[in-house]
Structure formats: C-alpha cells, structure tokens
C-alpha positions in Angstrom: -99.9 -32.1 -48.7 -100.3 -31.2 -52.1 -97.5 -30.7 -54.6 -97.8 -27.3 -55.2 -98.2 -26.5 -51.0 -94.4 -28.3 -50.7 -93.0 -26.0 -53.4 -94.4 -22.9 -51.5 -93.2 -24.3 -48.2 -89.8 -25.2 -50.1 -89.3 -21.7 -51.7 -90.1 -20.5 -47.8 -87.6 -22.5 -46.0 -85.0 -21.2 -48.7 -85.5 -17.5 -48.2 -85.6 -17.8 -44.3 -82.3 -19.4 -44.1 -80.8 -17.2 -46.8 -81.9 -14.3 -44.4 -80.4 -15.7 -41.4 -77.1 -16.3 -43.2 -77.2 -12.6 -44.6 -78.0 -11.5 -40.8 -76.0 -13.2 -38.6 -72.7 -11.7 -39.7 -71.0 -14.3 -37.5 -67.8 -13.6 -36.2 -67.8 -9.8 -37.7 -66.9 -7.5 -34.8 -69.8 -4.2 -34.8 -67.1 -2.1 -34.3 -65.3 -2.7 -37.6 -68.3 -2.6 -39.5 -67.4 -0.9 -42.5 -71.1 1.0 -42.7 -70.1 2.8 -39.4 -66.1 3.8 -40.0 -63.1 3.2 -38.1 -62.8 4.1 -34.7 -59.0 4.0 -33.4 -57.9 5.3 -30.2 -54.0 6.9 -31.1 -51.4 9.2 -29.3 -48.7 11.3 -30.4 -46.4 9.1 -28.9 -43.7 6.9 -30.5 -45.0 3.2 -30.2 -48.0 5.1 -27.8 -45.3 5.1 -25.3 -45.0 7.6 -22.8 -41.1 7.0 -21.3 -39.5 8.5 -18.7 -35.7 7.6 -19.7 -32.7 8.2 -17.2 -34.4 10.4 -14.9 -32.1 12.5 -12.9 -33.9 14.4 -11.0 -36.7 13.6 -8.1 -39.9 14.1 -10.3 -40.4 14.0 -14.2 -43.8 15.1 -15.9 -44.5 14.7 -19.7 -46.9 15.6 -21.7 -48.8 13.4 -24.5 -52.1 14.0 -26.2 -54.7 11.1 -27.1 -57.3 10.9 -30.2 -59.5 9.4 -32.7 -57.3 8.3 -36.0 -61.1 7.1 -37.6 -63.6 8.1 -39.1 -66.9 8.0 -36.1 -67.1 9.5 -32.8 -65.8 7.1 -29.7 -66.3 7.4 -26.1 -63.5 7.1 -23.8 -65.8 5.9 -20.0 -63.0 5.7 -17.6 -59.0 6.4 -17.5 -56.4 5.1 -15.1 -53.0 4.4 -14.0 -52.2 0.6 -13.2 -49.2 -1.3 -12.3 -47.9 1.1 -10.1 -47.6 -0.3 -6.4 -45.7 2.2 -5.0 -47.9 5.2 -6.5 -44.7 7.2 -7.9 -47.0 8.1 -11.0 -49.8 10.7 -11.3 -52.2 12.1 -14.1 -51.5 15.7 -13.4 -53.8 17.0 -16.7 -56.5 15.5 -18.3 -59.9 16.0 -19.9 -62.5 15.4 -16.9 -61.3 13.1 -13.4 -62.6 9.2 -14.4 -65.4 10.5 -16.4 -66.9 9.4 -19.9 -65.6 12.1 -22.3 -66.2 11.4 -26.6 -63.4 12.0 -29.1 -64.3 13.0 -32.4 -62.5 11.9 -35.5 -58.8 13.9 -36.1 -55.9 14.9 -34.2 -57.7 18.3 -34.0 -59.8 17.2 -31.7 -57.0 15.8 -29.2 -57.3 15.6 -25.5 -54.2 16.2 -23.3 -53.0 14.5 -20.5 -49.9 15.3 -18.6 -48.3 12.4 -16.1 -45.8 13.1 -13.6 -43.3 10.6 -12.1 -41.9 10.7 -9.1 -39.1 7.7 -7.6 -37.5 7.7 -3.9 -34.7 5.9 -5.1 -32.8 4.7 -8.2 -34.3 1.5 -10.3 -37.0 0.5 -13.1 -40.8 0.7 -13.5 -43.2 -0.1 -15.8 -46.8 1.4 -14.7 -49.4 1.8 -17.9 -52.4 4.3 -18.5 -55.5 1.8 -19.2 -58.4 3.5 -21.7 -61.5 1.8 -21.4 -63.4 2.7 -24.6 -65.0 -0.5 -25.9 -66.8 1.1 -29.2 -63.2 2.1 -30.3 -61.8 -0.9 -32.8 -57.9 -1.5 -31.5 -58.6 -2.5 -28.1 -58.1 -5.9 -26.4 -60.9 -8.3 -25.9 -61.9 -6.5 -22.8 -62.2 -3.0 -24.5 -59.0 -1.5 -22.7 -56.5 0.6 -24.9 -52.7 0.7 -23.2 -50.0 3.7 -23.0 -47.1 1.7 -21.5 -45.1 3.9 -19.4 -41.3 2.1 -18.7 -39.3 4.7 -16.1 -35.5 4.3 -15.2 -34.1 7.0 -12.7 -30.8 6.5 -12.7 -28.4 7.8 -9.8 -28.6 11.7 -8.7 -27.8 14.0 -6.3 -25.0 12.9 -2.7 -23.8 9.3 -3.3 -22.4 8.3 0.0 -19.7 5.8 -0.5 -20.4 4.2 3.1 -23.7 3.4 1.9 -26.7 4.7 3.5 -25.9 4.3 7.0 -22.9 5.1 9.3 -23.0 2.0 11.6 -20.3 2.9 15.1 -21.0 -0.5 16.6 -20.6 -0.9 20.3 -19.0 2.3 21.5 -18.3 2.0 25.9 -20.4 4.7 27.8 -18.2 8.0 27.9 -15.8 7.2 25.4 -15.9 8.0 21.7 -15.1 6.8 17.7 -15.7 8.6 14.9 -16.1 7.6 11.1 -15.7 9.0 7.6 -17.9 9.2 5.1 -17.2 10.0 1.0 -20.3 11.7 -0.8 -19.7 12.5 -4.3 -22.2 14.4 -6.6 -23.8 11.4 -9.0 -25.9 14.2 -11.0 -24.1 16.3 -14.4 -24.5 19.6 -12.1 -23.0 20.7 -9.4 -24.3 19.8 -5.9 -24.9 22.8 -3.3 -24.7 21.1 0.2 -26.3 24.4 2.1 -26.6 22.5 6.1 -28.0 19.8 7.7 -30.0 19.0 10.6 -30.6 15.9 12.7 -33.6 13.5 13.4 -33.9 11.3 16.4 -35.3 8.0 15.7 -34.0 6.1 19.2 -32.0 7.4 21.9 -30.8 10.4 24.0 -31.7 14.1 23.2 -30.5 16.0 22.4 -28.3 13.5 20.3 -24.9 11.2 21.0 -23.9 12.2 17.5 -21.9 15.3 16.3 -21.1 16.6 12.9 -17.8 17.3 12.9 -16.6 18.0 8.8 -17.3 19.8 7.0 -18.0 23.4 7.5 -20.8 24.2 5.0 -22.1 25.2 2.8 -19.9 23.8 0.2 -20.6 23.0 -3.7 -19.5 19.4 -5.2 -18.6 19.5 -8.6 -19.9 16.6 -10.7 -16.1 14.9 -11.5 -16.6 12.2 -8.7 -13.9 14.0 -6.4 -16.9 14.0 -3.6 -15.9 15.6 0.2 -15.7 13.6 3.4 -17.8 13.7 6.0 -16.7 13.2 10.0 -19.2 12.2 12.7 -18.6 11.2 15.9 -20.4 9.3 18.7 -20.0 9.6 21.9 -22.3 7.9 24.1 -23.2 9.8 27.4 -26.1 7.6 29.3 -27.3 3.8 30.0 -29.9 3.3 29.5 -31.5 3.2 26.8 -28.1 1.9 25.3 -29.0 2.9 21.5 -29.1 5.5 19.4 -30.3 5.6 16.1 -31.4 8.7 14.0 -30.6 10.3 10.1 -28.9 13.4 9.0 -31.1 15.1 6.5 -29.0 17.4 4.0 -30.2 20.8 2.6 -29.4 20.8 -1.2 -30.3 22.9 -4.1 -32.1 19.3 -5.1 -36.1 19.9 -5.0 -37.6 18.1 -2.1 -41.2 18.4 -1.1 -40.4 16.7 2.6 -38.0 15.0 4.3 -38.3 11.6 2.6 -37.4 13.1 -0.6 -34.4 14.8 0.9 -30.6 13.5 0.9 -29.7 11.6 3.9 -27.4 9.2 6.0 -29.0 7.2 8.4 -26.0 6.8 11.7 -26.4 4.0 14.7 -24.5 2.8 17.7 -24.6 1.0 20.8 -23.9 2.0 24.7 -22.0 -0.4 26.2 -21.7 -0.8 30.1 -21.2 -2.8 32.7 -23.5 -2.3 35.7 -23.3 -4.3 39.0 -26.3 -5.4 41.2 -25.7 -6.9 44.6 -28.0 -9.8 45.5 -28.2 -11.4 49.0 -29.8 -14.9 48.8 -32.1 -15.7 51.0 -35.2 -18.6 51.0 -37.9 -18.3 48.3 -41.1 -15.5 49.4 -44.6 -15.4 48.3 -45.4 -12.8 50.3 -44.1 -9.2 52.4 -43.9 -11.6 56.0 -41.9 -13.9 54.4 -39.3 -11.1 54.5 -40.5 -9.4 57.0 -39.8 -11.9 59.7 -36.1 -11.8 58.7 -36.3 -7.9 58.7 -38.0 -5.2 58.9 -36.5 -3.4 55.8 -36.9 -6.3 53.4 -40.1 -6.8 51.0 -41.4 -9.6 49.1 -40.4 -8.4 45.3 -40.3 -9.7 41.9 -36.6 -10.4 40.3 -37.1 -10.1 36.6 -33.4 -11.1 36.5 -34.1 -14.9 38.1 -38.0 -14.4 37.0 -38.7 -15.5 41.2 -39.9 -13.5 43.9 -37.1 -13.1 46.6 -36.7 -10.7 49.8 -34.8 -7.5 48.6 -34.9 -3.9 49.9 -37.1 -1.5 48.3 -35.8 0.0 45.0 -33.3 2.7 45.5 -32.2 1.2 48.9 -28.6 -0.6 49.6 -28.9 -4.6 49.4 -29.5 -6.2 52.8 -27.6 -9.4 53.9 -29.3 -10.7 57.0 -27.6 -12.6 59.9 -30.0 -13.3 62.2 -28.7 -13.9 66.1 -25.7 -16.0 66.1 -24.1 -17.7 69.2 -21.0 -16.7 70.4 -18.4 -19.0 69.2 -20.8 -19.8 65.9 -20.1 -19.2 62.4 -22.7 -18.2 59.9 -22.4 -17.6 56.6 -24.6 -15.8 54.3 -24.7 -15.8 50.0 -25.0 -13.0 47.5 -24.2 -12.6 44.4 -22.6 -10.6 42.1 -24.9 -9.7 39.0 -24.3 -7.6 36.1 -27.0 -5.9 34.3 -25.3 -4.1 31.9 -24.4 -5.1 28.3 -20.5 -4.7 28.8 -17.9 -7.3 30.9 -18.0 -6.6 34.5 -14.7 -6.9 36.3 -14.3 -6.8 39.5 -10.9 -6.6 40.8 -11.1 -5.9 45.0 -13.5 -4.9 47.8 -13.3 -3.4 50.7 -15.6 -2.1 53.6 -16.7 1.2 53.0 -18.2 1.4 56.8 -17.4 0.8 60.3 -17.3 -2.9 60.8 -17.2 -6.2 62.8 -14.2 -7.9 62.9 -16.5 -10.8 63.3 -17.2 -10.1 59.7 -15.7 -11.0 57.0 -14.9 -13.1 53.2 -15.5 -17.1 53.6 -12.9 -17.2 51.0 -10.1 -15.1 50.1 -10.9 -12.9 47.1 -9.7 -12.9 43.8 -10.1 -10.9 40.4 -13.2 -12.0 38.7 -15.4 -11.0 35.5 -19.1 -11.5 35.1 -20.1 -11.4 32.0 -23.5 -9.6 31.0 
C-alpha cells in the first residue's frame, strides 16, 4: 500500500468514527431531546396527589384534571386504578374507557377525570391512578406516570359501644335474657334512626330475637350522649339450637344496599336437655337379627354409638325385650339413659306410667342422677 492510499484510508477511518460518536448520542433519552421539546405529564393537584382526607361519609368523589406542561404533543395509551384490593375506588369521568387519547401542550387542553371512593368501614388506603404514556419525559423507567391517592375515613354514623355484635350466650329453651346496647352518633350531624328490620342468617323464623327499646324514629345529636338499645332472646325450639342474624338500621346515612347500611349483628345458643331411652341388646347386621327377638324391632344405625343395634322404628316407644322366663327365674335386661341435647340432663325419679307386672321391676334402687350431654 502506497503512502498516499494509507493517508486516504487514514483521513477515512477518522471521519467514520467521528460520525458514529456524533450519532450515537449514548445515554441521551429521545424523549428529552431538546430538538423535539418537553413533554411532561402534570395535574392540578398539590404534589399530583389526589387525597381523600377524613372521610365522613360512605362515598367521596373528587375531581382533578391531567395535562401536558411541555412543549410537543404526548399520548396517554392506557389509564388505571392499582393498589386497590378491595375495589373501594372508581374512575367515575374521564376522557375515553382505557383508550389511547393525545394531550396537547397547555393546561387548556386538560382532560378531566373524576374518582370516587367508597370504604365499608373505618381505616387507611393508598390505591394510585397509573398513566402509561411512555413518549412523555417524567415517567419511571417503564413509562408509567403516578397520581397517588392516600384515603382515611375516619368514624361516622351509629357507634355501638357493644361492638358489632350482641353475643346472649347459652340461653335454656323457653326462658329469656336480654342485653343493652349504647350507640352514639360518631359523625358532626345529627343521626336520624327512622326503623329497623331484621335478617335471619341461622335459626328459627320468624326470629328468637325482639327489639324491645327504643320506640323510633329518634334523632342522636352528635355530643356522644348516644341512646340504648334493649333486645331480647328468647329461644322457643331445639333444634336447630342457634340463632344468628343482624339488625339493619334505617338512617338518613346514604346506603346503596344493605352492606353499606348501619348494623348489629346478635347470636345465641338453645340449650336443652333431651332424653333417649336405649335398651341394650346383642350387636345386629341385619332386620332378623332383631326380628327373632321381636317382631317390632329393626336392625338400625345408632349415630350416637356409630353401631347398628335392634331399636324400634323412629317415632315408636323403646322396646326392652324379655324373652320367656321360667317361673321362679330372674332376668335382667340393660338400657340406658342417653341425652342428646346440649344442656345437663337430671333425672330425679321414675315411675310406671302403665299397667304393670309386679314381676317387674329396678335391679337396684334408684337414685338422683345427671347425664351430661
């Protein structure tokens, strides 16, 4: 190679990598290129913050508007809410449904959105709206821009000093307790308690429980003096042995359904003795197992003893067998005593309620007893 063909290969070599130096522009984002203009993504919103501070009431909705603070058009592709597990927050205005949309540059050409939030009970969240506009110049690495939106709802509406439930415990079938119950207005206005009405959850209908106090409607003022409420239960069949339901108040509150209404959940438990009278005879598989003892007795399943015995059919008084005895003889025969109920059983005589054998009667002599459930 001639001197003069390295020079020209020289000077070419030069101007190449000068040209991929000025090209490259490594580590220069496209979207601040100062040739095409800012593109910022803002909201009229302190810190772009939408808050929802101290909600009193059931729902909230707020306004805000979003733009372009640059200088070039941008393009918002898609909008959502995220962080929110329990879906209490909803877009209830904005441009198009999760659709691209462009902003052009100025606050004069700002979209509104409106957001509504809506919490069943008192506490803190922190959903965000996520942008994704990835031509716009302030958002994270994955083009997303952020409107945090931190909500506290704070205490409203009845407060019921027992808590949300009114728990009577084991109450004995036919007999009665009632409890009181302190609700005081946790809102700044006064509360309007215009009626009630019950829902069964588990138990008899129509329901064990009765409203006793007070007589509404009535208003609670908001100075935490509160009214007491009076229930009473007073269990009145075995089974099923519970009852559970809630008593929904009518307010002047808003409340789209029930869940959003002011309630008081109440519960108690039917407790009873119940006696079952067992004769013991020999282990069955089968009706002529029983048959061949009597007539009358079948081959069923004891759920009690999980074992097949010889009983009577369902609804029919307990059998105990003697089969022929010779004079002079003594047989004895077994039952047992059972309780099926949920309560003490106490059994304190017994006596023959028909015409009898004086051949018959107790191997021992009786005495008090208690079986337990």
């Amino acid at each position: 190679m001639t001197t003069s063909t390295k020079k020209i290969w020289g000077l070419f070599l030069v101007l190449l990598w000068v040209a991929v130096v000025q090209g490259c522009q490594c580590g220069v984002s496209l979207r601040t290129d100062p040739e095409i203009g800012p593109r910022q993504l803002k909201t009229d919103l302190p810190e772009n913050a939408l808050r929802f501070d101290q909600v009193q009431r059931l729902s909230q909705t707020k306004p805000f508007v979003l733009y372009n603070d640059g200088t070039q058009p941008l393009n918002v592709i898609s909008f959502g809410i995220i962080d929110d597990p329990e879906g209490i927050y909803a877009i209830l205005q904005s441009p198009s449904s999760q659709k691209p949309f462009t902003l052009a540059p100025g606050i004069q050409h700002a979209v509104s959105f409106s957001v509504r939030f809506r919490a069943r009970r008192p506490g803190v969240s922190n959903a965000r709206m996520r942008f994704f506009a990835p031509s716009a110049d302030n958002t994270d690495e994955d083009g997303y821009f952020y409107v945090p939106m931190p909500a506290e709802r704070g205490k409203f509406g009845p407060l019921f000093d027992c808590g949300d439930t009114l728990d009577f415990g084991e109450v004995p079938l036919g007999q009665s307790k009632e409890l009181a119950c302190k609700v005081k207005n946790a809102g700044t206005a006064p509360l309007l308690l215009n009626g009630f009405s019950y829902k069964r959850k588990e138990g008899n209908a129509p329901s064990d429980f009765a409203w006793l106090s007070p007589e509404l409607p009535l208003r609670i003022p908001p100075d935490g003096s509160g009214v007491t409420i009076r229930i009473r239960y007073k269990p009145s069949d075995f089974p099923p042995g519970k009852d559970e339901g809630i008593y929904l108040l009518e307010t002047n509150l808003p409340a789209e359904n029930d869940e959003e209404k002011a309630q008081i959940a109440v519960k108690g438990i039917t407790t009873v003795p119940q006696i079952a009278l067992v004769p013991v005879y020999p282990p069955c598989t089968e009706a002529l197992d029983c048959q061949l003892l009597d007539e009358r007795l079948d081959c069923r399943e004891d759920t009690f003893a999980k074992a097949r015995r010889c009983d009577t059919a369902e609804g029919k008084n307990p059998l105990l067998k003697f089969p022929r005895t010779l004079p002079s003889k003594t047989e004895r025969k077994t039952f047992l005593v059972r309780n099926t109920g949920n309560a003490p059983l106490r059994v304190t005589g017994m006596v023959w309620t028909s015409e009898s054998s004086p051949d018959l009667g107790l191997a021992l002599p009786f005495a008090p007893f208690v079986v337990a459930p």
